[in-house]
KEKE-3310 file (N, C-alpha, C; in steps of 0.2 Angstrom, whole numbers, plus 5000, padded with zeros to 4 digits):
npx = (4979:4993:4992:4994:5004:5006:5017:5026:5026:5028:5042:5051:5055:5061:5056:5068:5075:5079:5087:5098:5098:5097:5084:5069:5050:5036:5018:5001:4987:4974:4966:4972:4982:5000:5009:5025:5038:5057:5073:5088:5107:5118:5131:5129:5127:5138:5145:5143:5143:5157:5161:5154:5156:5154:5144:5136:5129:5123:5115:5095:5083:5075:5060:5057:5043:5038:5028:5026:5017:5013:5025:5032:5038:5041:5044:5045:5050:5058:5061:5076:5077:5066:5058:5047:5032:5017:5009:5002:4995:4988:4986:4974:4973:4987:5005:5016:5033:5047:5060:5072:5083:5095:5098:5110:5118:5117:5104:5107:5102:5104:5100:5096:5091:5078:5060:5049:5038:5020:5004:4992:4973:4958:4948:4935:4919:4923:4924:4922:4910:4905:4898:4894:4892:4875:4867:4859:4841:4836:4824:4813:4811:4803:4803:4812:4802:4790:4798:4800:4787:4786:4792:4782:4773:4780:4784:4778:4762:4757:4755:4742:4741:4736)
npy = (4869:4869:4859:4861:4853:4847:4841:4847:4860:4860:4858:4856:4869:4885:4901:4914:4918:4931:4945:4950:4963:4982:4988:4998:4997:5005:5004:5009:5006:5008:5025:5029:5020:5015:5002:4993:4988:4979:4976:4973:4971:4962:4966:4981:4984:4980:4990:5000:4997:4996:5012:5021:5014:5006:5014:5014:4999:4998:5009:5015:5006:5014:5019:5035:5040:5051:5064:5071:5080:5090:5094:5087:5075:5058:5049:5030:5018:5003:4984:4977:4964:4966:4964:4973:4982:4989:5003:5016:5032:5047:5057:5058:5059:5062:5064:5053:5047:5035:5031:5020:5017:5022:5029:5039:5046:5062:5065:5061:5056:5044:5037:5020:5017:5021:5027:5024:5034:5037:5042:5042:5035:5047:5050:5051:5056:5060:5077:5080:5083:5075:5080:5069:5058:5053:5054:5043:5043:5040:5040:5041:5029:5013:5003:5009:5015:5007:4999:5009:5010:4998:4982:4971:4974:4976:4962:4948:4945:4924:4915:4902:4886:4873)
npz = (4853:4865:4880:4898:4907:4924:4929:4921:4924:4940:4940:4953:4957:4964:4972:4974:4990:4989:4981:4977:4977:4980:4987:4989:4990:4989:4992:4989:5001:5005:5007:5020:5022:5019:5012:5013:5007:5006:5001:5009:5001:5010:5007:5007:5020:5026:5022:5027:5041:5040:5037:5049:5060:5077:5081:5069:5070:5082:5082:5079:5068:5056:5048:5036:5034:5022:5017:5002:4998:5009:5014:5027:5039:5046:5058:5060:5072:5068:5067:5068:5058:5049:5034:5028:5029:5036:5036:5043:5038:5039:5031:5014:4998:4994:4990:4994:5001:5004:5017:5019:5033:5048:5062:5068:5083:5089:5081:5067:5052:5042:5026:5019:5008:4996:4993:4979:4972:4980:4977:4987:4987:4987:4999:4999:4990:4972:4968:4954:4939:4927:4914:4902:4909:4915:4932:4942:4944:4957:4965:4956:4950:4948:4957:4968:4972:4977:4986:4996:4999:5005:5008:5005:4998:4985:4982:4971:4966:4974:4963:4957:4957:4951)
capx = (4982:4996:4988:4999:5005:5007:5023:5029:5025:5032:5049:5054:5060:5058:5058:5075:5073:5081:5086:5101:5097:5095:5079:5062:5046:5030:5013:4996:4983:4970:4968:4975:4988:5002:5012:5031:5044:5061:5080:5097:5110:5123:5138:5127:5127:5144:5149:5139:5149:5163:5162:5154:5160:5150:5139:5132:5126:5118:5110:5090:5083:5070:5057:5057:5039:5037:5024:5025:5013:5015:5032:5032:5039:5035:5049:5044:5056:5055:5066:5081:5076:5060:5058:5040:5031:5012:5012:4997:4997:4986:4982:4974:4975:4995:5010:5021:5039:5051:5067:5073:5091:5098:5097:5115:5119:5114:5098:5110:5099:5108:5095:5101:5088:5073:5058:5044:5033:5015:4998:4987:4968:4953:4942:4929:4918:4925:4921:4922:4906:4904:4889:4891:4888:4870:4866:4852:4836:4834:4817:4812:4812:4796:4806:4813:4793:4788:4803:4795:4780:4784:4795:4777:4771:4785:4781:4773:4758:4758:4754:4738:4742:4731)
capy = (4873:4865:4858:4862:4847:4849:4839:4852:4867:4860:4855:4856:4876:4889:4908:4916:4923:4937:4946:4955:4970:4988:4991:4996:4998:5009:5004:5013:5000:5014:5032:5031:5017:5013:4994:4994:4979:4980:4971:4977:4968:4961:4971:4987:4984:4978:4995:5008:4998:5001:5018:5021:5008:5002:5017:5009:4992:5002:5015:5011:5006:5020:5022:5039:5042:5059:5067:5079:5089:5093:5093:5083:5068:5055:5043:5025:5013:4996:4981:4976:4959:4965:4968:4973:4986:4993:5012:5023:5040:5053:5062:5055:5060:5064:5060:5049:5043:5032:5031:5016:5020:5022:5035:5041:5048:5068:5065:5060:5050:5040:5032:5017:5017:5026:5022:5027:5041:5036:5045:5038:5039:5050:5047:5055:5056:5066:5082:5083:5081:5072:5081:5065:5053:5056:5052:5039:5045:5032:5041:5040:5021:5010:4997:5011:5019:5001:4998:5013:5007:4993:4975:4966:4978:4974:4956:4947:4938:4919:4911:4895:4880:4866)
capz = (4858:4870:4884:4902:4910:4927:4928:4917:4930:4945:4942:4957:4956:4970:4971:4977:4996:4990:4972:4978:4976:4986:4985:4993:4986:4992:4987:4992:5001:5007:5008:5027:5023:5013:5013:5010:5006:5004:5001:5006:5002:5015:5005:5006:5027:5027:5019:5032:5046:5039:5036:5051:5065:5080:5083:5065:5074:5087:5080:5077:5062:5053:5041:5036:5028:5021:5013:4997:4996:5015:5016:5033:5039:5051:5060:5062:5073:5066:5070:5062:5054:5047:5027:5026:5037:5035:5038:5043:5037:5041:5024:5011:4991:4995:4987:5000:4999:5011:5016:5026:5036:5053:5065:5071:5087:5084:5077:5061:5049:5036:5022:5015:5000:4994:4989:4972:4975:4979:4979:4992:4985:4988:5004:4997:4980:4967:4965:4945:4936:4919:4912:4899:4911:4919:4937:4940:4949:4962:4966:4950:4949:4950:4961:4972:4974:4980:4991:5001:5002:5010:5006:5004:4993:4980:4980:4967:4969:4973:4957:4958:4954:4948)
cpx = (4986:4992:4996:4998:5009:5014:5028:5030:5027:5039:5053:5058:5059:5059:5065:5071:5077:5083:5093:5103:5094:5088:5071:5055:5039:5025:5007:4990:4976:4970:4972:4981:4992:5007:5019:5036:5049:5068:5085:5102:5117:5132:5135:5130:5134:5150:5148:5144:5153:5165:5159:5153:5154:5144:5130:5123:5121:5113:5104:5087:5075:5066:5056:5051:5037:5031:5025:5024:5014:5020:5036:5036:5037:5041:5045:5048:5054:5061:5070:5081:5069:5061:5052:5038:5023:5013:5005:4998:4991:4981:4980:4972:4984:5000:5013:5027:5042:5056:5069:5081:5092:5097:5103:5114:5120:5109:5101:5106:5102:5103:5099:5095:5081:5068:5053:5039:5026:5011:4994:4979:4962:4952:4938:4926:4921:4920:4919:4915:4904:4897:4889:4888:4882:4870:4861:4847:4833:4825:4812:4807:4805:4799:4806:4804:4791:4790:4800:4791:4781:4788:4788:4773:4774:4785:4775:4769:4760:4754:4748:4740:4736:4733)
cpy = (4868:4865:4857:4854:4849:4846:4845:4860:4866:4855:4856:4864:4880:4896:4910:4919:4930:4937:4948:4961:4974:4990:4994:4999:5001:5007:5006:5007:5005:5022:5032:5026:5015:5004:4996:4987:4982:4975:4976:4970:4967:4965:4978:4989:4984:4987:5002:5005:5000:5008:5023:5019:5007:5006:5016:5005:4993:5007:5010:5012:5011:5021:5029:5040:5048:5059:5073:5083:5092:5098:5091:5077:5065:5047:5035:5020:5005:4991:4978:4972:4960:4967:4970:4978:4989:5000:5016:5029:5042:5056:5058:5059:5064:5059:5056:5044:5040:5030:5025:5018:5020:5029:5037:5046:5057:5069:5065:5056:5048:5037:5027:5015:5022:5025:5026:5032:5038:5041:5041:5040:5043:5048:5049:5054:5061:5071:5084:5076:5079:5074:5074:5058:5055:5052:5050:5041:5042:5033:5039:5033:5017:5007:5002:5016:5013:4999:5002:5012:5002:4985:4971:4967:4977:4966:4955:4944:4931:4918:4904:4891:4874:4860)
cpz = (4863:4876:4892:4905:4915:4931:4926:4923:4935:4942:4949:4960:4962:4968:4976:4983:4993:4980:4972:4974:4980:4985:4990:4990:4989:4989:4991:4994:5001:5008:5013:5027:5020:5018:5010:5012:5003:5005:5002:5008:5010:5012:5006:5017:5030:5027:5026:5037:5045:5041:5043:5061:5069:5080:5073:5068:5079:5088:5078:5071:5060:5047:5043:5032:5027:5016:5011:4998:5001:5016:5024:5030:5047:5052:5063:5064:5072:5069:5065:5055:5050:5040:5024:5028:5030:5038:5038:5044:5038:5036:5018:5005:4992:4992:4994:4995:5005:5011:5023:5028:5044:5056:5072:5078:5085:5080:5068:5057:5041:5031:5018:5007:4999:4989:4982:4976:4975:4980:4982:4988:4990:4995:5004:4989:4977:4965:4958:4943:4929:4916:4905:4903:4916:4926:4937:4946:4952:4963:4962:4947:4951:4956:4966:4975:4979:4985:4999:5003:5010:5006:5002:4999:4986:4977:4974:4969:4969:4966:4960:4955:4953:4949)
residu = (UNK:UNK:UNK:UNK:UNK:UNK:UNK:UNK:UNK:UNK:UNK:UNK:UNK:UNK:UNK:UNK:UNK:UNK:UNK:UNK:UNK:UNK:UNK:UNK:UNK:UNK:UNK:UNK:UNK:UNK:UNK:UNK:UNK:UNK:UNK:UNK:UNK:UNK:UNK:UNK:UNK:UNK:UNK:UNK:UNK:UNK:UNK:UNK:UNK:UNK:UNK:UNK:UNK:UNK:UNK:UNK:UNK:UNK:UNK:UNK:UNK:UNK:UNK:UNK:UNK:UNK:UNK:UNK:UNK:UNK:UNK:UNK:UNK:UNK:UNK:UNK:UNK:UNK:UNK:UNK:UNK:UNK:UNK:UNK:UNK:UNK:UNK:UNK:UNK:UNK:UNK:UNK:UNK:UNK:UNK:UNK:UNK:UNK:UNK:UNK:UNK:UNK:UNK:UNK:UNK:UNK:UNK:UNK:UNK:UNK:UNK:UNK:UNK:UNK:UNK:UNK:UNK:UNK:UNK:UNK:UNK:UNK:UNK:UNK:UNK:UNK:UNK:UNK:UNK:UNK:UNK:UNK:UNK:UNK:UNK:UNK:UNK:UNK:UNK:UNK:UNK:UNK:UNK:UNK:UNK:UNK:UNK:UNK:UNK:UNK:UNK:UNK:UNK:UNK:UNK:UNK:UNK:UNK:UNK:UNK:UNK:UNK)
# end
């Protein structure tokens, strides 16, 4: 087997600050929180000015997170330069999606991308019961009888030595 040489591993290389490309990514941290990162390129922003002019540059920047199964949403105002954001939601085993964009004069919201559909998990145990797997009888248990008793009760004896 080739052996790594770590000479070999850093060449001197780096990660790109960026991919260019539009994109933004949702991922589920907790039932009540999701995390979300994203890129837009500087032709994508060039284009919105354009099209339309200063109330653009002005307008505040917005995560839009929505929840599915609800059918709700939930405006976040974030700052311009940020490409990351944590996001606590509310509902937990829910689809959620997220729209980052601007929020025109008129409560116009432009999104400039849109993200994967997440399901947040559970905060609770599952109601579905596996009759093949049994559930174990703590009671049951010689350790957990002793434990009861008392900590000192569970101990072993010292051992004599000679």
């Amino acid at each position: 087997m080739h052996r790594l040489n770590r000479q070999e591993l850093n060449t001197g290389e780096t990660l790109p600050a960026a991919y260019g490309t539009n994109r933004i990514v949702l991922l589920p941290q907790t039932p009540h929180a999701l995390f979300t990162y994203w890129e837009i390129t500087p032709g994508l922003t060039a284009t919105k000015q354009k099209e339309y002019g200063p109330a653009w540059t002005a307008a505040p920047v917005l995560l839009r997170v929505r929840n599915a199964d609800l059918g709700t949403a939930t405006d976040i105002q974030i700052t311009a330069a940020a490409d990351s954001w944590h996001i606590p939601v509310s509902n937990a085993d829910c689809l959620y999606y997220v729209e980052l964009g601007r929020l025109l004069p008129g409560n116009c919201f432009i999104p400039l991308v849109t993200s994967n559909i997440v399901r947040t998990p559970r905060d609770s145990i599952s109601s579905v019961i596996d009759p093949r797997w049994k559930m174990f009888a703590f009671w049951q248990h010689k350790f957990y009888r002793r434990m009861q008793q008392g900590l000192s009760s569970y101990l072993p004896p010292l051992q004599k030595r000679d």
